[in-house]
C-alpha beads as a LAMMPS data file, in Angstrom:
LAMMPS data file: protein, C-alpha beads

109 atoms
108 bonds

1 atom types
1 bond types

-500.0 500.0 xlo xhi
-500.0 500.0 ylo yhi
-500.0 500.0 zlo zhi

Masses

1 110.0

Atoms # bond

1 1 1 143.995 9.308 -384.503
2 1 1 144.534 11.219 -387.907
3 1 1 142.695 10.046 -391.291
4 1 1 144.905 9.195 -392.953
5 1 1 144.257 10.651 -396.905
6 1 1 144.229 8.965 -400.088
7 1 1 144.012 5.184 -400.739
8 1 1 146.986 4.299 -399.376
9 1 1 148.621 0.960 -397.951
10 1 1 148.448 1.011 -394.126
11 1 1 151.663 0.687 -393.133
12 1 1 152.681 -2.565 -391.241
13 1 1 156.183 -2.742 -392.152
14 1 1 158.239 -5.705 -390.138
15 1 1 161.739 -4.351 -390.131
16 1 1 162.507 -7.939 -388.015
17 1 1 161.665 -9.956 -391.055
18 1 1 165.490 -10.990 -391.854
19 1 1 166.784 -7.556 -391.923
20 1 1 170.247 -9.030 -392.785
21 1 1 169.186 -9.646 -396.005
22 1 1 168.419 -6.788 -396.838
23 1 1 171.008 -4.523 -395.613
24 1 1 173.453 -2.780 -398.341
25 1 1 177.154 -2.896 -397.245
26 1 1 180.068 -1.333 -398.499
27 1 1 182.349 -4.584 -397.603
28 1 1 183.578 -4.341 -401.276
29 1 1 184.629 -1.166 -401.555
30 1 1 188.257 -1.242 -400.668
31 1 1 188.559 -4.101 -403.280
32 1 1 186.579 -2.211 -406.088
33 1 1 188.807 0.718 -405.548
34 1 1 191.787 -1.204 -406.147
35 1 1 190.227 -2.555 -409.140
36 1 1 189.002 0.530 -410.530
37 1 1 192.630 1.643 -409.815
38 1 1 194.181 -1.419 -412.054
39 1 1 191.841 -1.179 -414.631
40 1 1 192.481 2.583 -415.060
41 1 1 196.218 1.499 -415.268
42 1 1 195.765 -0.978 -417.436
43 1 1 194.320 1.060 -419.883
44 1 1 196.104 3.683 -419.980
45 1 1 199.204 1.251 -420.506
46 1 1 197.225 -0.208 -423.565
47 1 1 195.911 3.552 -425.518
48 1 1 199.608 4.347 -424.442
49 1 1 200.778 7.152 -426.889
50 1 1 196.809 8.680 -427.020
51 1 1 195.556 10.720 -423.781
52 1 1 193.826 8.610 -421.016
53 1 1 191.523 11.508 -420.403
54 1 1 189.455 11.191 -424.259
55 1 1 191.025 13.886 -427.261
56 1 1 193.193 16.306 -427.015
57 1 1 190.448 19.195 -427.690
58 1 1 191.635 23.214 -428.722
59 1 1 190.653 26.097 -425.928
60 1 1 188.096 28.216 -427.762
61 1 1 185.861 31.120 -426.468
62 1 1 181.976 30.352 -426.266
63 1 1 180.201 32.134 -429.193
64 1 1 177.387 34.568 -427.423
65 1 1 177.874 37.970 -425.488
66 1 1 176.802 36.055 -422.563
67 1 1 179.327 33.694 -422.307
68 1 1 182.016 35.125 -424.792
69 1 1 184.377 35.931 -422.227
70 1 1 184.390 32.346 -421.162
71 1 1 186.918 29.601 -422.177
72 1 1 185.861 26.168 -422.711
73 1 1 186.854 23.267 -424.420
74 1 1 185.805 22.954 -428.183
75 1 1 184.822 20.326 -430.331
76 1 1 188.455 19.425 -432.115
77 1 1 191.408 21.338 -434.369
78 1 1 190.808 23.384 -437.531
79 1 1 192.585 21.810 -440.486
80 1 1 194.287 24.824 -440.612
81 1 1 195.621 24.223 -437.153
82 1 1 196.553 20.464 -437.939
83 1 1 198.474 21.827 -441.049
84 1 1 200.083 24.487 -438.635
85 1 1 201.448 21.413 -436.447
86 1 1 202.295 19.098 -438.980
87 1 1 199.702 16.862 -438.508
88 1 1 197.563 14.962 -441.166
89 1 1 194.164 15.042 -440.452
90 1 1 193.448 11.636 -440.449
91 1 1 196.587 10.921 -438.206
92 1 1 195.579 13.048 -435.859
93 1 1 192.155 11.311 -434.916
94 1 1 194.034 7.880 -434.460
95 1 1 196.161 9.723 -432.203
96 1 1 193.714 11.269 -430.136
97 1 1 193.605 14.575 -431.503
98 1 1 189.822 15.989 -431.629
99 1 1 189.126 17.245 -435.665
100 1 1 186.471 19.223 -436.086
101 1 1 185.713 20.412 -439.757
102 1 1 183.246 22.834 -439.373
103 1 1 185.240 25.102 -437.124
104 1 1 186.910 28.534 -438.709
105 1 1 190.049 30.251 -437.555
106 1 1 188.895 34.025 -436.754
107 1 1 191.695 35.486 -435.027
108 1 1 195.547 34.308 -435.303
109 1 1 196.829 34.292 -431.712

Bonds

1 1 1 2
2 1 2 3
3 1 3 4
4 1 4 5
5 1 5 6
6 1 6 7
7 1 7 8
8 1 8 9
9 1 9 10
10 1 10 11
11 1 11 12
12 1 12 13
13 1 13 14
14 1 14 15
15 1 15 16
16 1 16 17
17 1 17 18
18 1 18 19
19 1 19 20
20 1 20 21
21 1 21 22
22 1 22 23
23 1 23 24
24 1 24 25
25 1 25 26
26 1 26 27
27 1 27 28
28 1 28 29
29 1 29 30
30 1 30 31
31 1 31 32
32 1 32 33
33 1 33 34
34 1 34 35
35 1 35 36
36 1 36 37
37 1 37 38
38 1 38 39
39 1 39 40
40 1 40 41
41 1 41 42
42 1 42 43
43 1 43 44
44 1 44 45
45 1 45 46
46 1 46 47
47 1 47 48
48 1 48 49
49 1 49 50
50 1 50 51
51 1 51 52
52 1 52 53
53 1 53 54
54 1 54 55
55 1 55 56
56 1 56 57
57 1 57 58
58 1 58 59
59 1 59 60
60 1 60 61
61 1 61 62
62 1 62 63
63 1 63 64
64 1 64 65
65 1 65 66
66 1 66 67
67 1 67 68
68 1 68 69
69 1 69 70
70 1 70 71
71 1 71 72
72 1 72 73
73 1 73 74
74 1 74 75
75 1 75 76
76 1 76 77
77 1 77 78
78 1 78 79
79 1 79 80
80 1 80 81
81 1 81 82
82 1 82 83
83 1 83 84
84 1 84 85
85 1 85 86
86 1 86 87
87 1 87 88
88 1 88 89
89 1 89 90
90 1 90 91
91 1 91 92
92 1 92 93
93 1 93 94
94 1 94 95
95 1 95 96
96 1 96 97
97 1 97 98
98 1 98 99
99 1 99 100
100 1 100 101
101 1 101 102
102 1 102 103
103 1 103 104
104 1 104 105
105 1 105 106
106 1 106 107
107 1 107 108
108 1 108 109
């Protein structure tokens, strides 16, 4: 026999106390994938002319030598940009276009 360390509860667990009940099944998941699957349907029928996947966001290269070579998704379009596409800037938000007002346009691809 071990000592057992530290104040502890001595463990006396009865696993045949109505086990059943407390047993976590996955019964439902067929059903909640079908529902997940309607719902994302649903609403992509409803936000219809906007992306399902959030704003349309502007491929921009991370600022430090570290990670400068990297592309990643910024924040939103330059006004510059917008005015470039045609776009009003306040259009372009209900549209699901990302703005973002802080960002500069460096270099002219």
């Amino acid at each position: 026999h071990i000592m057992v360390k530290h104040n502890n509860v001595v463990p006396n667990v009865h696993f045949h106390k109505d086990w059943k009940r407390r047993v976590k099944t996955w019964f439902d998941q067929p059903g909640k994938k079908k529902s997940r699957r309607i719902a994302r349907a649903k609403k992509a029928a409803r936000i219809f002319p906007r992306p399902v996947s959030g704003a349309l966001r502007p491929v921009v290269h991370a600022p430090t030598v570290k990670y400068n070579m990297k592309e990643r998704y910024g924040r939103g379009f330059t006004f510059d940009e917008l005015k470039e596409a045609g776009i009003d800037r306040r259009t372009a938000q209900t549209i699901g276009i990302a703005v973002d007002h802080r960002r500069r346009n460096r270099s002219e691809k």
